[in-house]
C-alpha positions in Angstrom: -48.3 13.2 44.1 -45.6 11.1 43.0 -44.6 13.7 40.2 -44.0 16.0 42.8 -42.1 14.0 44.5 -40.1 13.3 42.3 -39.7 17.1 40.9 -39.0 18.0 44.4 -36.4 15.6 45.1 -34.7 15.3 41.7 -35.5 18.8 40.5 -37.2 17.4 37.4 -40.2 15.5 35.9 -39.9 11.7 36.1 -40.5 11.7 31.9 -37.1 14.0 32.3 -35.1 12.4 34.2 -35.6 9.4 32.8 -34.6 10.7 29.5 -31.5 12.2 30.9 -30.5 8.5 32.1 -31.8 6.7 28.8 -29.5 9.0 27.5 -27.0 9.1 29.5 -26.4 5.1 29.4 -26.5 5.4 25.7 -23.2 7.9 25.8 -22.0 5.2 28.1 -22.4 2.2 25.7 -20.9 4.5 23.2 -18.1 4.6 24.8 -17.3 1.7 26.5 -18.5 -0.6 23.7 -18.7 -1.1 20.0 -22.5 -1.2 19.8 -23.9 1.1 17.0 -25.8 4.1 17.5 -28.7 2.2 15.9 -28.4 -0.5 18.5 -27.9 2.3 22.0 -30.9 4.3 20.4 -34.1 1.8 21.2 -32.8 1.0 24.9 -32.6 5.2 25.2 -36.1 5.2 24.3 -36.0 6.3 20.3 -36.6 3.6 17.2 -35.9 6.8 15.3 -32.2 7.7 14.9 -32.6 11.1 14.3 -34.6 11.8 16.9 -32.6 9.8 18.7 -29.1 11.9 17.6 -31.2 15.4 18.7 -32.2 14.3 22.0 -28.7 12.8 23.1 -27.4 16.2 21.0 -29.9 18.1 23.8 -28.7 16.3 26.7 -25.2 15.3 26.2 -24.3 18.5 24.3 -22.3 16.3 21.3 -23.5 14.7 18.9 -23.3 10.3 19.4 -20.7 10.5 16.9 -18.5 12.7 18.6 -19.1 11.1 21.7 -18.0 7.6 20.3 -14.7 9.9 19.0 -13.9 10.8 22.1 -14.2 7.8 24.1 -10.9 7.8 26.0 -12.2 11.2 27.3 -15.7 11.4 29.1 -18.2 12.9 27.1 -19.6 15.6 29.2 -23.1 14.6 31.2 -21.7 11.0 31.4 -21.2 9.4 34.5 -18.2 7.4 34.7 -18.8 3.9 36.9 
């Protein structure tokens, strides 16, 4: 019931969205911070770095990398607070 819910109000599945976030504040660490990629990876839910790089790839649509390049720019999918 809560699933639905959730998918009804969010348009998603909770294991979805909260991927999208874990990502999503990962892109933000990037680049706001100097943390490393191995560092923003376990908080985003992966102790894997390359599956971490292919999910935030998915998500964010750039790689972490490029993200951290581009951090005077937003990368696109990341809030700005």
């Amino acid at each position: 019931m809560l699933a639905r819910l959730i998918d009804r109000r969010l348009g998603t599945t909770p294991s979805r969205w909260l991927l999208r976030r874990s990502v999503q504040e990962a892109g933000a660490l990037l680049e706001r911070t100097d943390a490393t990629i191995k560092s923003v990876a376990p908080p985003a839910g992966s102790t894997d770095p390359s599956n971490f790089h292919r999910r935030f790839a998915d998500e964010i649509g750039t790689t972490p990398s490029a993200c951290r390049r581009t951090f005077s720019a937003p990368c696109r999918g990341i809030p700005r607070s």
